[in-house]
N, C-alpha and C positions, 0 to 999 in steps of 0.2 A: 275833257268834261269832268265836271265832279260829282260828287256821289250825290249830291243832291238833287241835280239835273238830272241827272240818267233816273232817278229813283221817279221823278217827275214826268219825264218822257215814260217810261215806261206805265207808269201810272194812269197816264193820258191815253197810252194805248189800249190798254184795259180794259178801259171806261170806256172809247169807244168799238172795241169790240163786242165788248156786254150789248151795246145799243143796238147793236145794229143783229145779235144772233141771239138775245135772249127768247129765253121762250114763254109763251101767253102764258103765265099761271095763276087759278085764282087767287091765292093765297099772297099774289104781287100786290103791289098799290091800293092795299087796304089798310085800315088804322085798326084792327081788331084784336086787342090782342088775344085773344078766346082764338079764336079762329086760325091766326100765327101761330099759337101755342099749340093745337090739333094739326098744323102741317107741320111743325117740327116734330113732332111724335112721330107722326106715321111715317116721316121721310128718314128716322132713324132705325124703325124698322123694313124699309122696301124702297124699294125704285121709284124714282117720281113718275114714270109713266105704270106702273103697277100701283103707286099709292094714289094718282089722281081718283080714281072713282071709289075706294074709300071713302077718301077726302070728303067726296061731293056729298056721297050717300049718307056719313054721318054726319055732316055740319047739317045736312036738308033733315034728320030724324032728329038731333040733339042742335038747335039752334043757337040754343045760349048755354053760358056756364052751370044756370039757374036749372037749367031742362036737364042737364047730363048729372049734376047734382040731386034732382028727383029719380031719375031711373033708378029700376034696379039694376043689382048687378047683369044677371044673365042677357035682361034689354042690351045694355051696354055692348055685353060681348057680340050680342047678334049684327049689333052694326059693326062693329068693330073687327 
């Protein structure tokens, strides 16, 4: 087999193991990038199951870019 195939195969297997064990996260199958852009923060600081209810609590207090751009700072950090 050559390298292209096995890269393929293995490829393939990936893919379907992502499917089949991924896990429910909000931050999946949404087009936001505001929203993307606050799960990749918080996930480079902490654990996805520690940074879930982060997540939740400040997307639900700073909904858009526009809101987290009005806060003040201290606002910020209280959700944060």
């Amino acid at each position: 087999m050559d390298f292209q195939n096995k890269t393929t195969e293995i490829s393939d297997l990936l893919t379907e193991w992502y499917k089949q064990n991924k896990r429910d996260l909000p931050w999946r199958d949404i087009s936001d990038p505001y929203k993307i852009w606050i799960s990749e923060i918080i996930l480079q600081q902490t654990r996805v199951n520690q940074g879930m209810n982060y997540y939740l609590r400040f997307i639900e207090h700073f909904q858009t870019v526009e809101d987290l751009a009005k806060a003040d700072e201290d606002e910020v950090l209280k959700y944060w």
